[in-house]
ROBA-694063 format. One line per field, with one value per atom (N, C-alpha, C): x, y, z; chain; residue in one letter. Coordinates in steps of 0.1 Angstrom, whole numbers, plus 5000, padded with zeros to 4 digits. Layout:
% ROBA-694063
xx = X_...
yy = Y_...
zz = Z_...
c = A_...
r = A_...
//
This chain:
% ROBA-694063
xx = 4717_4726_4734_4733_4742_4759_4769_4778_4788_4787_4792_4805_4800_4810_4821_4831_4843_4842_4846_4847_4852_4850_4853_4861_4875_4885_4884_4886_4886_4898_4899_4910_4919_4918_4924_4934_4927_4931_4940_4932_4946_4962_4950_4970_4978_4972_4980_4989_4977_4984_4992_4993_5004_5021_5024_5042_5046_5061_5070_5078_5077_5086_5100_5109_5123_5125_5138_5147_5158_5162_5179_5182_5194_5200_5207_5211_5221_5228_5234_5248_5247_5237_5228_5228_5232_5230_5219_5214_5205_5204_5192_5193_5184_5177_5169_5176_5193_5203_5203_5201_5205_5194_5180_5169_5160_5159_5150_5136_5132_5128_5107_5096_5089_5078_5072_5057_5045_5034_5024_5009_5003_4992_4978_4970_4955_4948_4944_4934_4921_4918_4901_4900_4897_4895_4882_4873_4863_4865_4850_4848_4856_4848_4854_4866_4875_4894_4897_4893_4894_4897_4884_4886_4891_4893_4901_4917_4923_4936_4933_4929_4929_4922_4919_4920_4932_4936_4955_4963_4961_4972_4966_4959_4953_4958_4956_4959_4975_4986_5000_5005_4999_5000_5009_5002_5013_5003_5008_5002_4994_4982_4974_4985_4995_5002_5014_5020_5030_5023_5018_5009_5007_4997_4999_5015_5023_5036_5039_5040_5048_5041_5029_5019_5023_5024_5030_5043_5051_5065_5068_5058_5057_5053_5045_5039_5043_5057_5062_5074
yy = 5190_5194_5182_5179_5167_5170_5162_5163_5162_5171_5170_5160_5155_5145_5150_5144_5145_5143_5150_5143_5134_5119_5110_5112_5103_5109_5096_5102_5094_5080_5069_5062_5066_5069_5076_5090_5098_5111_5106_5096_5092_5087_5081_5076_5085_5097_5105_5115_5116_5123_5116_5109_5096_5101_5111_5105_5099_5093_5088_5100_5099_5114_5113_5116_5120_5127_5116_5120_5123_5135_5139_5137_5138_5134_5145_5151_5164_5166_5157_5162_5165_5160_5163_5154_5142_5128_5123_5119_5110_5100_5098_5085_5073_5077_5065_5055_5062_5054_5040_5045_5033_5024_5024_5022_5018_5002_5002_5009_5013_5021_5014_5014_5016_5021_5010_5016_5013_5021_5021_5014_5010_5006_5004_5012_5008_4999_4992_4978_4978_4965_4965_4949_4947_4931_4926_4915_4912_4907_4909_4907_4893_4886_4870_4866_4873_4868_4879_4886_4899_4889_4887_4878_4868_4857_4847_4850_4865_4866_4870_4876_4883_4869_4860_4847_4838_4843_4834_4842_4854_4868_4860_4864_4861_4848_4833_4825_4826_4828_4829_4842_4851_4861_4871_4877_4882_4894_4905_4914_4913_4916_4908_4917_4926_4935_4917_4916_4903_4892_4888_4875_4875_4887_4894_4893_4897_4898_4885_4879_4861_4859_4858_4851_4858_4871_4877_4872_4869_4869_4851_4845_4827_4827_4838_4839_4842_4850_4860_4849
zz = 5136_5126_5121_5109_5104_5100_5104_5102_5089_5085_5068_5062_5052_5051_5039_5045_5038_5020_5011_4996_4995_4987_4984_4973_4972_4962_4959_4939_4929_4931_4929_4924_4916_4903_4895_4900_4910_4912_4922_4932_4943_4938_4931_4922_4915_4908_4901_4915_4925_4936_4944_4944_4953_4953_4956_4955_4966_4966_4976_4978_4995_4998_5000_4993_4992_5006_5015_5025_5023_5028_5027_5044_5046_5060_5060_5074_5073_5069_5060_5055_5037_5032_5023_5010_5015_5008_5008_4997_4991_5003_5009_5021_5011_4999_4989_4986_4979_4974_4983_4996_5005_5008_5004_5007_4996_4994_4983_4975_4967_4960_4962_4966_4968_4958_4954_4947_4950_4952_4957_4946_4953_4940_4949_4947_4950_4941_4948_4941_4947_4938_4941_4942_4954_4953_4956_4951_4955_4968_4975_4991_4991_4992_4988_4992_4981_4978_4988_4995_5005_5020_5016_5029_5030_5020_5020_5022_5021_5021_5036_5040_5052_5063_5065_5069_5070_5058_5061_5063_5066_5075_5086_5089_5102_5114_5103_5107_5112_5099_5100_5106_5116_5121_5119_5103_5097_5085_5085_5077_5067_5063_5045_5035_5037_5029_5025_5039_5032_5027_5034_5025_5014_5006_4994_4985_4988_4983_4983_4989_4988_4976_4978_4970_4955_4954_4939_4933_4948_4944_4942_4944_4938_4926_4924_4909_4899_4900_4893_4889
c = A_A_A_A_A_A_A_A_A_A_A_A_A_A_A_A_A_A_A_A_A_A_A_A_A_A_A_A_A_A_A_A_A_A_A_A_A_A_A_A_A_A_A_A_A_A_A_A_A_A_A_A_A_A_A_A_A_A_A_A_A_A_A_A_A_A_A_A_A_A_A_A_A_A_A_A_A_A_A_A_A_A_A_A_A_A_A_A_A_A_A_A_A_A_A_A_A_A_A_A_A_A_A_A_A_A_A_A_A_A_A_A_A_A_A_A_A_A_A_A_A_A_A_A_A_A_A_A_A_A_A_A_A_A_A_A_A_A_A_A_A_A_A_A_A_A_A_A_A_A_A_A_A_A_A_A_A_A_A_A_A_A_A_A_A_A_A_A_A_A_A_A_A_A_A_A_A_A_A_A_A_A_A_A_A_A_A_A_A_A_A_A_A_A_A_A_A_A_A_A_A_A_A_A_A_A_A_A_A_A_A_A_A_A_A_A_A_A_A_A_A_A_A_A_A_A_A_A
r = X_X_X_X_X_X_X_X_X_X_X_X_X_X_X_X_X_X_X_X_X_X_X_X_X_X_X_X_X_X_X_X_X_X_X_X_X_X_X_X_X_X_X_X_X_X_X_X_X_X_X_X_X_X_X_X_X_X_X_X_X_X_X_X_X_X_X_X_X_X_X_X_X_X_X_X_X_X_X_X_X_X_X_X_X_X_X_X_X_X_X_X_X_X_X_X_X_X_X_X_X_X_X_X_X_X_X_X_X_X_X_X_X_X_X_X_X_X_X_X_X_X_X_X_X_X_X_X_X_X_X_X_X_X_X_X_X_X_X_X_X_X_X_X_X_X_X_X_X_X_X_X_X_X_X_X_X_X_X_X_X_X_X_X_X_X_X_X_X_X_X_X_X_X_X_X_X_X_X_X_X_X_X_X_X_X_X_X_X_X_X_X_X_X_X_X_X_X_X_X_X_X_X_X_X_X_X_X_X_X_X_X_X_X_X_X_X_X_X_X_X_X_X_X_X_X_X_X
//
């Protein structure tokens, strides 16, 4: 008996379904205000630049998510 596979969800649909989930604290303040604000983005990178960023995470022993960001945030 083969084991049935999960549905593959669209890019498109993941992103429309994406929120950031909103924390309250018990006393019933806004905890975001205090907390920078967070956006999500799915990409598509060729194998290649995939691996070339994830080789210098690797080397500088440090997330391919920061590496990524420095590199935006030199660019910008």
């Amino acid at each position: 008996m083969a084991i049935p596979r999960k549905p593959l969800k669209n890019a498109d649909e993941f992103i429309k379904t994406a929120k950031v989930e909103e924390k309250a604290d018990v006393e019933g303040k806004d905890v975001n205000a205090e907390v920078p604000r967070v956006k999500k983005f799915l990409i598509e990178l060729p194998y290649d630049l995939w691996m070339e960023l994830k080789m210098r995470a690797v080397r500088e022993g440090r997330p391919l998510k920061d590496v990524i960001l420095d590199i935006l945030r030199e660019g910008a």
